[in-house]
C-alpha positions in Angstrom: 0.0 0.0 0.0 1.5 3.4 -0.8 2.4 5.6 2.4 0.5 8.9 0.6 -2.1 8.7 -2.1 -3.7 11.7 -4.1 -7.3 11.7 -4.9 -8.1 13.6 -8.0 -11.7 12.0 -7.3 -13.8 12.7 -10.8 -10.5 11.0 -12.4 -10.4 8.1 -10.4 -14.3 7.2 -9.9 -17.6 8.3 -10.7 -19.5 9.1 -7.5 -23.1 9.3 -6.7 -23.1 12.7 -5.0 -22.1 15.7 -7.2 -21.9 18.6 -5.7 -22.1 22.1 -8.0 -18.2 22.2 -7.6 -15.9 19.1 -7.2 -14.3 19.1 -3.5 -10.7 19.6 -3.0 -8.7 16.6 -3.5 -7.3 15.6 -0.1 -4.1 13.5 0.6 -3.4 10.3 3.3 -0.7 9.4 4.6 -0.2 6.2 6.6 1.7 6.6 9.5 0.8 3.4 11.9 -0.4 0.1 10.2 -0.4 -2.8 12.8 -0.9 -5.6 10.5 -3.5 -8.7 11.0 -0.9 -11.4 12.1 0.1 -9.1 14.8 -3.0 -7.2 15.6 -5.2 -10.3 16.6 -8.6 -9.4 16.0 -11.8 -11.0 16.5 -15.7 -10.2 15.9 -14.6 -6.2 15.7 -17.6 -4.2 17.5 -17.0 -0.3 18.0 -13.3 1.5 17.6 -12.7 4.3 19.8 -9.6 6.6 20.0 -8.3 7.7 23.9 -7.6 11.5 24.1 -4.3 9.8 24.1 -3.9 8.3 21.0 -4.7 5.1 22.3 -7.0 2.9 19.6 -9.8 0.8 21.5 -11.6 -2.1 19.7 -14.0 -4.1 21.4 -13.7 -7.1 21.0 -17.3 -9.3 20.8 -16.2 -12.8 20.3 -13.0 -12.8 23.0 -15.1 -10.9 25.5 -12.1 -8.3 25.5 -11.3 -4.8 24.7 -7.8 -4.7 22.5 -5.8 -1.8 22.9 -3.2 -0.3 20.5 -1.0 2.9 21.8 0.0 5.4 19.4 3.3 3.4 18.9 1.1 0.3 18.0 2.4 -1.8 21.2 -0.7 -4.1 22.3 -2.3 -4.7 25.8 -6.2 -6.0 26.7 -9.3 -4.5 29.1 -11.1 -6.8 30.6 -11.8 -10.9 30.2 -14.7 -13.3 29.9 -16.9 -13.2 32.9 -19.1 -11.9 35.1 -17.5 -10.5 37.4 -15.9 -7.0 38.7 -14.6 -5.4 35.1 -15.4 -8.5 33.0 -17.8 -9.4 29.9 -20.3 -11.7 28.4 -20.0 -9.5 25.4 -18.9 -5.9 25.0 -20.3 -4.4 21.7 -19.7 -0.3 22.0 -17.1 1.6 24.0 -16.2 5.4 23.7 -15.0 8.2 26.5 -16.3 10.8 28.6 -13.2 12.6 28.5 -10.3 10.4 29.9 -12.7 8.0 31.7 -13.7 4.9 29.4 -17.0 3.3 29.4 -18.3 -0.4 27.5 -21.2 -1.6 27.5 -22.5 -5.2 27.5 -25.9 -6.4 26.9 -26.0 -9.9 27.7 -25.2 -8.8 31.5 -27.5 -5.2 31.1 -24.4 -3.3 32.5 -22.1 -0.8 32.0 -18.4 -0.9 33.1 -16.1 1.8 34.0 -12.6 2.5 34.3 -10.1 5.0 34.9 -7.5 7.1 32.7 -5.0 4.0 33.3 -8.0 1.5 32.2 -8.1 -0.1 35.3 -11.8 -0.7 36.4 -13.5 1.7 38.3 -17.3 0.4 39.3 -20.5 -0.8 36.9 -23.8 0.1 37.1 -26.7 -1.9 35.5 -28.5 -0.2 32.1 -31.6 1.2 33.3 -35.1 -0.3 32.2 -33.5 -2.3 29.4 -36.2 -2.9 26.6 -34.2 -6.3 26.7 -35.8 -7.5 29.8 -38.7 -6.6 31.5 -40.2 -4.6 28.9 -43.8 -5.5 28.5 -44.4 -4.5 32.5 -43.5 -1.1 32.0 -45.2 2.0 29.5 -41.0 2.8 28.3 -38.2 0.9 27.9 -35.0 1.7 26.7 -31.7 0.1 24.3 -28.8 2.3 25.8 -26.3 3.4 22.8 -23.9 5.6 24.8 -22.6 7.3 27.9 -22.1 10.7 27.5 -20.4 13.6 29.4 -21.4 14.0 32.6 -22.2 10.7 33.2 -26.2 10.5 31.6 -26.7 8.4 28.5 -28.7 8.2 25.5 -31.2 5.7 24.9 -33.5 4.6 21.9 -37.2 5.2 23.9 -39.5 2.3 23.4 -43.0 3.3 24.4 -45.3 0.4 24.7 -48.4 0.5 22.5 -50.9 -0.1 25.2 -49.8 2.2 27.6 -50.4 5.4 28.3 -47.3 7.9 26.6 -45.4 9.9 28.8 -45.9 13.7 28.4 -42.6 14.0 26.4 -43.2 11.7 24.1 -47.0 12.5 22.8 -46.1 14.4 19.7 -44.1 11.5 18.4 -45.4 9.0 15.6 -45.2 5.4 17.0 -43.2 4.3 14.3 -40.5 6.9 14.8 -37.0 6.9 16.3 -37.2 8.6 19.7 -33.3 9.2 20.6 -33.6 10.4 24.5 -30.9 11.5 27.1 -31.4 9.8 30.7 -29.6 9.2 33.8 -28.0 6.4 35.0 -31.1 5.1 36.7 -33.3 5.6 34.2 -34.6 9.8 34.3 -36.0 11.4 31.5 -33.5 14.8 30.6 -34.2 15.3 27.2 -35.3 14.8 23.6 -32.1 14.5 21.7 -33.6 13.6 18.2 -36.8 11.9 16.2 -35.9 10.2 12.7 -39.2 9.5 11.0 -40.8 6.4 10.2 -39.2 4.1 7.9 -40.0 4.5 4.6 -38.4 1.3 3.8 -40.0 -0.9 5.8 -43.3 -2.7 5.0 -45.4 -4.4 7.4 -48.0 -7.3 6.5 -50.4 -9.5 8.3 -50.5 -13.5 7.6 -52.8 -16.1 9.1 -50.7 -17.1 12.0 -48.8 -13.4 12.6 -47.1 -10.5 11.1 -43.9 -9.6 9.0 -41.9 -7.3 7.2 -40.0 -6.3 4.6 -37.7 -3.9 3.3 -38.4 -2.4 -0.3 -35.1 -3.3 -2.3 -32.7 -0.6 -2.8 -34.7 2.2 -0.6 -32.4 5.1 0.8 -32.7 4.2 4.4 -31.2 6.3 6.7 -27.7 6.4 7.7 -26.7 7.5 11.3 -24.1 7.3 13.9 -26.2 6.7 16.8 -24.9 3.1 17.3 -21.2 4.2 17.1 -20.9 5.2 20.9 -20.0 8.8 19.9 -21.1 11.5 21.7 -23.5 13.4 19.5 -25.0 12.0 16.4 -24.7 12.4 12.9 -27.7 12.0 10.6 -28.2 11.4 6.7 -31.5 11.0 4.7 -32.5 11.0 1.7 -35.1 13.8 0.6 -35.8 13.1 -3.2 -37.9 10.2 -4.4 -37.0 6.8 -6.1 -35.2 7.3 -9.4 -35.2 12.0 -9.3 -32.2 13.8 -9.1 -32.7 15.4 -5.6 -30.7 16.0 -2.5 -29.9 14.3 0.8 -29.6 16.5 4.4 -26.8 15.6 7.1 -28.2 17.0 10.8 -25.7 16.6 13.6 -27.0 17.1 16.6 -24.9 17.5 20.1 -25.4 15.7 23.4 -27.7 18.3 25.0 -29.7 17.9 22.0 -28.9 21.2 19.8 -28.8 21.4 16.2 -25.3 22.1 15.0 -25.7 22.4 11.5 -28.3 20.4 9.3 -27.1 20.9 5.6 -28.8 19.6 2.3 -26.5 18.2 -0.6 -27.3 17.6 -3.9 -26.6 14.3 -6.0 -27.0 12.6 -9.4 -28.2 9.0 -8.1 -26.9 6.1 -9.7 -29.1 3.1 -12.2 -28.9 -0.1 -10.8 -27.6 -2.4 -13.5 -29.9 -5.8 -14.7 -27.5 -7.8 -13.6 -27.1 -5.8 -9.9 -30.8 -6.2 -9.7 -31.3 -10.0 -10.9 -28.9 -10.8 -8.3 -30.8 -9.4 -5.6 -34.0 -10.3 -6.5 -32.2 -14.4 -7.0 -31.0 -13.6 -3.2 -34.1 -12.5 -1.8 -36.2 -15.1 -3.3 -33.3 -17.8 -1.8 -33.9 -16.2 1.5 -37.8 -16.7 1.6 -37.3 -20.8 1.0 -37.3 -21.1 4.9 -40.2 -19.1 5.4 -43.9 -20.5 6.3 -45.7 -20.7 2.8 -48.4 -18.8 4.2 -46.1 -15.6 5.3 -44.9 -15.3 2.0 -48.0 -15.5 0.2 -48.8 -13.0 2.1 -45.7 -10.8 1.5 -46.7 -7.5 -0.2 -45.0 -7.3 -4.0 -42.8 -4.3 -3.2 -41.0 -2.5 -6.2 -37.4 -1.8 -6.0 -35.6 1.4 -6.5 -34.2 1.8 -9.6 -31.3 3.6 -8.3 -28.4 3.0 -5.5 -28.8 5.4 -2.1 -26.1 8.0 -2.5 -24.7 7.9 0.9 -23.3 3.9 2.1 -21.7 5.1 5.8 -21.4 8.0 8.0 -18.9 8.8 10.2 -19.2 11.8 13.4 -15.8 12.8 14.1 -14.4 13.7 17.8 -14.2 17.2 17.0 -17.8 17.5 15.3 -16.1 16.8 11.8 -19.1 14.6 9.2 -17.3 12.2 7.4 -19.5 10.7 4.2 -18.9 7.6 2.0 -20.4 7.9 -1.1 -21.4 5.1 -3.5 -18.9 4.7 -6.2 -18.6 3.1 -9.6 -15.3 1.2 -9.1 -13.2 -0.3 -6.1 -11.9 1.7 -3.0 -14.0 4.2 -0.7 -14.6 8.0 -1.2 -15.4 10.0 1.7 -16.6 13.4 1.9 -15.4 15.4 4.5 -17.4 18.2 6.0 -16.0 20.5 8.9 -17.9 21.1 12.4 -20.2 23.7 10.9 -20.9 21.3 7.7 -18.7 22.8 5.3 -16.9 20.9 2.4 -13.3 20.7 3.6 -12.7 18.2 0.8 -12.7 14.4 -0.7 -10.3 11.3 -0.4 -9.7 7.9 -1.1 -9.2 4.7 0.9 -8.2 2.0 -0.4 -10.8 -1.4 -0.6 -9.8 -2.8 2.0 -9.6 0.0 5.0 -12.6 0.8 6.8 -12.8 4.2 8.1 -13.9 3.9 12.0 -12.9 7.2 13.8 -11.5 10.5 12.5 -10.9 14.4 13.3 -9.9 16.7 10.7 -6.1 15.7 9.9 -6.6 12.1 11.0 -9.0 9.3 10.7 -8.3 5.6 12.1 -9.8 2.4 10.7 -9.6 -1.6 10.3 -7.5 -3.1 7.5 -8.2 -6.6 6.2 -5.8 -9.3 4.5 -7.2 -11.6 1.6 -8.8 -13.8 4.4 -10.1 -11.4 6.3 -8.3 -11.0 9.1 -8.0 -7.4 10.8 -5.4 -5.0 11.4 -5.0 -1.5 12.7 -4.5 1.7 10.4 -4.2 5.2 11.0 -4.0 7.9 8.3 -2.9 11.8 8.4 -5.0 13.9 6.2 -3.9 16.8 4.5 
């Protein structure tokens, strides 16, 4: 792989997303590459980045968190277990300034240690909509910790209860992002994504289903990731019509700091892209009940790919967008805090872009069995 690489982007691939005025070309430069043999990864959940420089990646299958410092010397957080500082499976991770947090849903808790990474204390996730849920009017799936020591929570309001009084304007099929404390108090709205449009529900003779309509430009967010605000991307143009999508990042107190609208030339779907989904997704229904898929509504697919594939919220507020490409590698547009175009570069197929700031990004490198390594790139 070649320590810098220049991206002269309209040369190089023909993207999705065209903006009035191509973005500035921006340039990597490796500058840490722990490869697979020595990094030693397995079932990769959520890469963080220590104010240190130190790369975190939870790891799901070894019941582990792998460190890296800066240097790309290796140590661990954490073993199998359930005791004091252990896991049954840690999926997300992230900071509240030099303090680390992971959670772990198997055991409903959330463990936290100090700026050395030793473990600190846990407390349990607050009325988990994993257990318990049909007793109470909310629930809630807990995606982060944030600063101060609240969290924010996907709200799950139970159809036959009576809604809370912060949560009546909201349409029961939308996503209700919420902060809360530790023990389960209601702080804030931080965000509402509207219902699905990609989603259809249906009704069978023995229970209920759905599916997704092929090809439909769900939307993209960061709100899994464990970073502190979140980073939003939909789609406002219909199947098939030139239009625009809109990027919203919101902060951890809720405020909108910038919602933006770009515009983009979307992308035909060729016959043979299409036949191959259409031979997957009829595969996929052999295992099904004969009844719930005679009853499976016809949907038509889009003709066209979504523009936007990932999204990444950077520490410092930077939006980093993939777009759908014609061609190999991965094109990101970079936007700065206040969503301005600060420019467009290229990684390579096999590098997946996992954290970044403006001058850096980190990520997860694969070899031709796909086995994981650490990367890190400075951006100029």
């Amino acid at each position: 792989m070649r320590l810098a690489l220049l991206v002269a982007a309209a040369a190089v691939v023909s993207p999705i997303s065209l903006a009035a005025q191509a973005p500035k070309s921006l340039t990597i430069t490796r500058d840490l590459l722990v490869p697979p043999s020595d990094a030693d990864l397995a079932g990769s959940g959520v890469v963080a980045v220590s104010p240190k420089g130190q790369i975190l990646v939870a790891q799901m299958d070894d019941n582990l968190i792998k460190v890296f410092t800066p240097g790309g010397a290796t140590t661990t957080i954490g073993q199998k277990g359930s005791g004091p500082g252990e896991f049954q499976r840690v999926t997300r991770v992230g900071f509240m300034g030099d303090t680390l947090w992971a959670l772990d849903p198997v055991l409903m808790r959330v463990n936290i240690y100090g700026p050395d990474f030793k473990y600190v204390r846990t407390f349990p996730q607050p009325m988990s909509a994993t257990s318990g849920a049909a007793s109470r009017p909310v629930s809630y799936f807990i995606q982060a910790v944030l600063p101060g020591g609240d969290l924010r929570a996907i709200a799950s309001l139970r159809a036959t209860a009576p809604r809370p009084s912060w949560a009546t304007d909201v349409d029961s099929g939308a996503t209700l992002l919420v902060r809360i404390s530790p023990v389960g108090e209601y702080k804030r709205r931080l965000m509402v994504a509207a219902r699905s449009k990609c989603q259809v529900s249906y009704t069978f003779e023995k229970g209920s289903g759905t599916t997704m309509i092929p090809f439909c430009p769900e939307r993209v967010s960061t709100d899994w990731n464990g970073s502190i605000g979140v980073a939003s991307v939909e789609v406002e143009a219909g199947a098939g019509k030139a239009g625009s999508y809109r990027v919203t990042v919101v902060d951890d107190q809720g405020a909108t700091r910038f919602a933006r609208s770009f515009p983009y030339t979307p992308l035909t779907i060729s016959k043979p892209a299409m036949d191959s989904m259409l031979a997957r997704r009829k595969e996929s229904q052999k295992g099904m009940p004969a009844p719930m898929v005679a009853a499976m509504p016809k949907v038509t697919p889009y003709p066209t790919y979504p523009p936007i594939r990932r999204v990444v919220l950077g520490r410092d507020y930077s939006v980093w967008l993939e777009e759908r490409i014609l061609g190999p590698g991965h094109r990101w547009i970079v936007l700065d805090p206040k969503g301005a175009t600060v420019g467009a570069l290229m990684l390579p197929p096999e590098v997946e872009l996992q954290v970044a700031e403006l001058g850096t990004i980190w990520g997860l490198t694969k070899d031709e069995d796909d086995v994981q390594g650490v990367v890190r790139y400075r951006v100029g």
